[in-house]
N, C-alpha and C positions, 0 to 999 in steps of 0.2 A: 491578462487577468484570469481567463480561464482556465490556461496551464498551474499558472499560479496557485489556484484552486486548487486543480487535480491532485498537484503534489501535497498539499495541508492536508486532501482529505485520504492521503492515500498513508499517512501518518498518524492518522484518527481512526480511520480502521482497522489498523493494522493493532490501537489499542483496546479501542472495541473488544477483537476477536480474542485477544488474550485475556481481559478480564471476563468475556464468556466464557471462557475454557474453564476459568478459576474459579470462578463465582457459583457457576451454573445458568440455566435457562430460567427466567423469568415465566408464571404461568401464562395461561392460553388466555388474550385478552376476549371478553364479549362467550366464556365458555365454550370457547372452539375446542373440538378433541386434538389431540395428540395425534400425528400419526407417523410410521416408520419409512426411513426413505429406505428402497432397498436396493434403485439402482439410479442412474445420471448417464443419459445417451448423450454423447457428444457428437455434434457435427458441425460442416464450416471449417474444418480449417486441417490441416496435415497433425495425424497421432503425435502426440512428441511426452516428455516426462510434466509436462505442464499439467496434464488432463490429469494426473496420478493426487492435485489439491484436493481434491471432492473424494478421494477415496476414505478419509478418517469420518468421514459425513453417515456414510452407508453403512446403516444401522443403528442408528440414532433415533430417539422417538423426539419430536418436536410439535408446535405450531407449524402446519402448511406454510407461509409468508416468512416464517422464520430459516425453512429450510432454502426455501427459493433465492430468501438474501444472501443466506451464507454462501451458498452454494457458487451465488453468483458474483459473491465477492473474492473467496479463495480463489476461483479462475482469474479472475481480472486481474489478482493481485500477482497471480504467478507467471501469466505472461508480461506482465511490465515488466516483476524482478526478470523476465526473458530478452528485453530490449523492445518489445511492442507496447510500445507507452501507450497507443491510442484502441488498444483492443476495445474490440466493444463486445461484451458478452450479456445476450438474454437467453433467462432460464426459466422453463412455467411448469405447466404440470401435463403431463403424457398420460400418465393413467392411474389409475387407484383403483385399490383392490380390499380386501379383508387383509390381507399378506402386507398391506403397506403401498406403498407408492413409488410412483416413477416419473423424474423429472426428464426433461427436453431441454438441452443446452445448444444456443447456436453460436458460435464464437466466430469473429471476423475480426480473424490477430491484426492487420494491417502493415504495414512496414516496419522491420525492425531497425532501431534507433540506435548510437555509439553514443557514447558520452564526446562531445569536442573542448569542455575546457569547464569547469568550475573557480569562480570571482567573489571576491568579499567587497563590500561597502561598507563605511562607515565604522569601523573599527580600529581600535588602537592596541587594545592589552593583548594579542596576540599581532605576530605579521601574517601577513597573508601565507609564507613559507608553512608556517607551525599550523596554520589550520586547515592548511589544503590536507597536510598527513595526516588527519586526524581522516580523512575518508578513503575506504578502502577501496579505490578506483583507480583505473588509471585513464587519460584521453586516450579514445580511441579502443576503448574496450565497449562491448555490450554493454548498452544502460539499462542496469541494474536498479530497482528503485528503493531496495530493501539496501544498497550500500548507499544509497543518497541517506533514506533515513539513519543508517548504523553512526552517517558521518555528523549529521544532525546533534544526534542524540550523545555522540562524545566532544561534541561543541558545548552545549549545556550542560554537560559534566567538568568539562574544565572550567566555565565562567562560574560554576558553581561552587569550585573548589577556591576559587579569587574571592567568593563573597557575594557575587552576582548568581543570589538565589532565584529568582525571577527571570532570567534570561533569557528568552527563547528566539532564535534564528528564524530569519525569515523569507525562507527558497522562495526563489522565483525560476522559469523556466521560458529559454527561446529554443522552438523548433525551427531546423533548417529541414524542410519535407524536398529540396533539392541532392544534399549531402546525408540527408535522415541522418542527421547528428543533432543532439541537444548541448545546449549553454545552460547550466548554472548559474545565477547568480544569488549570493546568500548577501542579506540586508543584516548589518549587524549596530543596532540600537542602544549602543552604551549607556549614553542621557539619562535616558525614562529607568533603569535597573534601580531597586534598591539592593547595597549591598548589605550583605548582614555582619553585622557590628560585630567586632573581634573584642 
């Protein structure tokens, strides 16, 4: 259930962040000022291209709590799409100045993960053949989480295109922390769909 979880919310963030992008920043709630992130120290864990999420962050003026979440999210999120499904990343505040502010990231990536097989339930109007290609993975490559969601998200594009407007797939996730491989399994709820009328 908790994996389960991870992966929903890691598909709600990831919309989150884009309609922040879009949208813009909501104000400062309780009149809190604005201030400028100007840099994000990382430690805990080996340099690698992941660290490089937080770099569009720097120079941004925000809510304090607003920079700390994203902050803290873009990492998380780029080491999963890295195969460290269980990173754990906390980000607080290092110091503040007139100049802006500096956050302290401590990241403990943890084991990197493969994908070992992705599984449909409960589905008819596709075979299990046609919806495994819809995800751009293969077993045994780094689990990537941003290709779980891509694979997700043209699952709902196709049941959409059949008339099943309301469709939405529903991952589930089993870790092997022996073979650090993940299982797949997507629940697919034909039943409850309404289709929209032709």
């Amino acid at each position: 259930q908790r994996f389960m979880r991870a992966v929903r919310l890691l598909v709600i963030a990831t919309v989150a962040l884009a309609a922040a992008s879009a949208t813009g920043q909501p104000a400062c709630p309780n009149n809190q000022p604005t201030v400028t992130l100007r840099r994000v120290k990382l430690a805990g864990r080996t340099p690698s291209s992941n660290d490089l999420a937080v770099e569009p962050l720097v120079g941004e003026q925000r809510c304090l709590p607003d920079l700390i979440n994203e902050a803290g999210e873009r990492l998380r999120s780029a080491y999963q799409e890295s195969g460290y499904f269980r990173a754990n990343v906390r980000v607080e505040l290092e110091s503040e100045s007139p100049m802006g502010v500096e956050l302290y990231a401590n990241i403990d990536a943890g084991p990197q993960y493969r994908l070992s097989t992705i599984r449909f339930t409960g589905g008819r109007l596709f075979s299990p053949a046609e919806l495994r290609l819809m995800f751009p993975i293969q077993g045994g490559e780094v689990f990537d989480t941003s290709k779980i969601r891509a694979g997700l998200e043209a699952m709902r594009r196709a049941y959409a295109e059949k008339g099943f407007i309301n469709f939405v797939p529903s991952p589930d996730v089993e870790v092997d922390d022996v073979m650090r491989t993940i299982t797949v399994t997507v629940a697919l709820d034909e039943e409850i769909q309404t289709a929209a009328s032709h």
